[in-house]
Each structure stands twice: as C-alpha cells, then as structure tokens.
C-alpha positions as CSV (number, residue, x, y, z in Angstrom):
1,X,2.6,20.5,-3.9
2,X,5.0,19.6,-1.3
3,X,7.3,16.3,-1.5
4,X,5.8,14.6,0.8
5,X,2.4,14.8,-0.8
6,X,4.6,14.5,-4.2
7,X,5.5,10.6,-2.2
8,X,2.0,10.3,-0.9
9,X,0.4,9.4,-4.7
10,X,2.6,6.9,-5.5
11,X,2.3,4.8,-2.0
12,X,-1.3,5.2,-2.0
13,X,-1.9,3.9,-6.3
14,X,0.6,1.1,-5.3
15,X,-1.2,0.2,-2.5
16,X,-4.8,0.4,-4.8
17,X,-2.8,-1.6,-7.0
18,X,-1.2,-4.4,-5.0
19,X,-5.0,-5.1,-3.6
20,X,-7.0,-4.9,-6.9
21,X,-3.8,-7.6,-8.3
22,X,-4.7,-9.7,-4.9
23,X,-8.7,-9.6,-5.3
24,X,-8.0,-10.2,-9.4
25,X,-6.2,-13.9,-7.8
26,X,-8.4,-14.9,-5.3
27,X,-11.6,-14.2,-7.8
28,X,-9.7,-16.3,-10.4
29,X,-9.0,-19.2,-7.9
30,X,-12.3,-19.5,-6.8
31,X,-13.8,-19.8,-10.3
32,X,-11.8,-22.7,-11.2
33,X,-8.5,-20.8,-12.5
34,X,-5.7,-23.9,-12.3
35,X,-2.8,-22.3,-9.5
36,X,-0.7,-25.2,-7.3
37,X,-2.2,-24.4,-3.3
38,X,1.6,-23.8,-2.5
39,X,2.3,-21.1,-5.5
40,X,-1.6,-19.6,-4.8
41,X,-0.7,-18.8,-0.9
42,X,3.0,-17.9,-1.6
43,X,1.7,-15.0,-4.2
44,X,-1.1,-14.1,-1.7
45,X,1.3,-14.1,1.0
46,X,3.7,-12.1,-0.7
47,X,0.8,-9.6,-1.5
48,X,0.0,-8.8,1.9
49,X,3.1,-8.3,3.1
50,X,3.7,-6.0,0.4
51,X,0.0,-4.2,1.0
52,X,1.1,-4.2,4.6
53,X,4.8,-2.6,3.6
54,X,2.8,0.3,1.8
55,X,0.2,0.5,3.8
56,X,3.0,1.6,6.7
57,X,4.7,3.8,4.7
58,X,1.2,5.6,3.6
59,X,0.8,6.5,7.5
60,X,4.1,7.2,8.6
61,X,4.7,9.2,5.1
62,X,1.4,11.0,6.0
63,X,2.4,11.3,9.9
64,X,5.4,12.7,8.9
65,X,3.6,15.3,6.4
66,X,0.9,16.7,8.8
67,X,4.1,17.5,11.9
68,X,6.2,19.4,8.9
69,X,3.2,21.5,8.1
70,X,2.9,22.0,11.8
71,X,6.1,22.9,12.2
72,X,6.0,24.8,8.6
73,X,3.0,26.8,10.2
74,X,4.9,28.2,13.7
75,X,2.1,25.5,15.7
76,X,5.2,23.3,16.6
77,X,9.0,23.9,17.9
C-alpha cells in the first residue's frame, strides 16, 4: 500500500464522518431537539466547510495518486 492510499482512508472515514455528525443534527433539530437557530447554523456551517475541506483534499490527494502511478509505471515523464 502506497502513502498516498495510506492518506486516502483517513480523508475519506473523516469525510463519512463529518456528514453522518451533520445528518445526526439536522435529524435531531427537526424532531424537536432544543439548539438556539444561531448555534444550529454555525455547527452546520462549520460542517460543511469542513466536509468541503476533506472532500478537496480526497480529490486532489487521489489526483495526485493516480499521476504518481503514471509516472511510477514509465506512462508519464
């Protein structure tokens, strides 16, 4: 296993992660859970930005991985 598909795992279970945490917040606002509108859209906010952080990193991590074994392989200069 190479390191960048050692780094891969991790982005993609933290990306699982942050959007199973998200879905977990928005289920238990609209059932009635008790969060402040300001504190409910910071956390969400916060949440996709993060989601969106990882999500980057996932494709320029895998971009990154697929033009090494290119070049690993002789197809690339």
């Amino acid at each position: 296993m190479s390191m960048i598909d050692k780094l891969h795992k991790p982005f993609f279970f933290t990306l699982v992660g942050l959007v199973c945490v998200g879905a977990g917040i928005i289920i238990a606002k609209i059932w009635g859970f008790e969060l402040p509108d300001d504190l409910f859209l910071k956390i969400i906010g916060t949440l996709i930005v993060l989601i969106l952080l990882f999500g980057f990193l996932l494709v320029v991590n895998s971009d990154f991985g697929q033009h090494k074994k290119l070049k690993d392989e002789n197809y690339l200069d």
